[in-house]
C-alpha positions as CSV (number, residue, x, y, z in Angstrom):
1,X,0.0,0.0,0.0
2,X,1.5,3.7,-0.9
3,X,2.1,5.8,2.0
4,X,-0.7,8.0,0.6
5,X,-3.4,5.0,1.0
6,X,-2.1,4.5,4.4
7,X,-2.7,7.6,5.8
8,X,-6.2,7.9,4.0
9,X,-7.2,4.7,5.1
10,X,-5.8,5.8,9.1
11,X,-7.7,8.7,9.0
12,X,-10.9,7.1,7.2
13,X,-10.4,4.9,10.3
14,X,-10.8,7.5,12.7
15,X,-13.6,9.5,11.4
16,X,-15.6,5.8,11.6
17,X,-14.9,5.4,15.1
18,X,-16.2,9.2,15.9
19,X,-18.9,8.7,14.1
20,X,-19.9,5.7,15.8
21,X,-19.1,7.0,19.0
22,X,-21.5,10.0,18.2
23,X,-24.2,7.8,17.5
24,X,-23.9,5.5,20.6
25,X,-23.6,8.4,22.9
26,X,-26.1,9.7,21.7
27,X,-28.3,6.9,21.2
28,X,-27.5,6.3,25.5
29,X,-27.8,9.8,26.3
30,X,-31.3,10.6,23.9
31,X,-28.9,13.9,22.8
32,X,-26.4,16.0,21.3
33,X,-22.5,14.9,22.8
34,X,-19.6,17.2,23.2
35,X,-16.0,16.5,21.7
36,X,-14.9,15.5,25.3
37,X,-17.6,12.9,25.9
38,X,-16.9,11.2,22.6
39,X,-13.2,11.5,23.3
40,X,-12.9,9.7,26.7
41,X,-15.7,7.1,25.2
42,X,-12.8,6.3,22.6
43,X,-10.5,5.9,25.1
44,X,-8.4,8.8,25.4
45,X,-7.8,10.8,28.0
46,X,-9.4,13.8,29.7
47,X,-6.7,16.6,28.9
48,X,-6.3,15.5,25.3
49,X,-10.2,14.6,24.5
50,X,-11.4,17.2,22.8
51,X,-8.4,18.3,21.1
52,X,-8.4,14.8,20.3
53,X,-12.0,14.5,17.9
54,X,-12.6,18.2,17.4
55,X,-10.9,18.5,14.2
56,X,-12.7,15.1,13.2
57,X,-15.7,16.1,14.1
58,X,-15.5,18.9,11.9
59,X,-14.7,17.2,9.0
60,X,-17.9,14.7,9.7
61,X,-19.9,18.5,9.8
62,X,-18.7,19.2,6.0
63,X,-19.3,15.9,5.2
64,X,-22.8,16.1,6.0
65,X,-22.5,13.2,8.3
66,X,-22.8,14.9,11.7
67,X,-24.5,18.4,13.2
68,X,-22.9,21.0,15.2
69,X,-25.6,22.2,17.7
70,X,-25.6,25.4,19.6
71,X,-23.2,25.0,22.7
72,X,-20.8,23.2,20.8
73,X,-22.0,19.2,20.8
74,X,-22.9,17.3,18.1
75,X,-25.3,15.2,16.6
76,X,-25.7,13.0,14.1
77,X,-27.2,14.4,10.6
78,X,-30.5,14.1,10.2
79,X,-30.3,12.0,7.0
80,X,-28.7,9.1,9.6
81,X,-30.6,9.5,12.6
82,X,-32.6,6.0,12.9
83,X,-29.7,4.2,11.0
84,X,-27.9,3.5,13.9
85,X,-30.1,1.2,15.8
């Protein structure tokens, strides 16, 4: 595999496990999650959870996949909601 595909397929990775995370927490909690919550729910820890799936998170935003809601958590889109159970 090129390094190109590697890194692609790494972050590709990722973006799957936030976006799951977002819909379980959710799914648990019955709404929106913050960047922190899905962090430490991924395992990492509290001083680097956020900073951690922030920037993911807003790459699933201009994908269309998840919402940003006022207050800074996040959702998934509406076009998914119902998918994940």
């Amino acid at each position: 595999m090129m390094e190109n595909e590697a890194v692609t397929e790494f972050l590709l990775e990722r973006e799957g496990a936030v976006l799951a995370a977002v819909a379980e927490l959710c799914a648990q909690h019955d709404r929106p999650v913050g960047p922190t919550e899905v962090g430490l729910w991924l395992g990492h820890h509290y001083n680097s959870a956020s900073s951690a799936t922030g920037p993911i998170l807003d790459r699933l935003v201009q994908r269309g996949l998840v919402e940003r809601m006022p207050g800074g958590n996040y959702r998934l889109a509406q076009r998914l909601r119902g998918v994940e159970g």
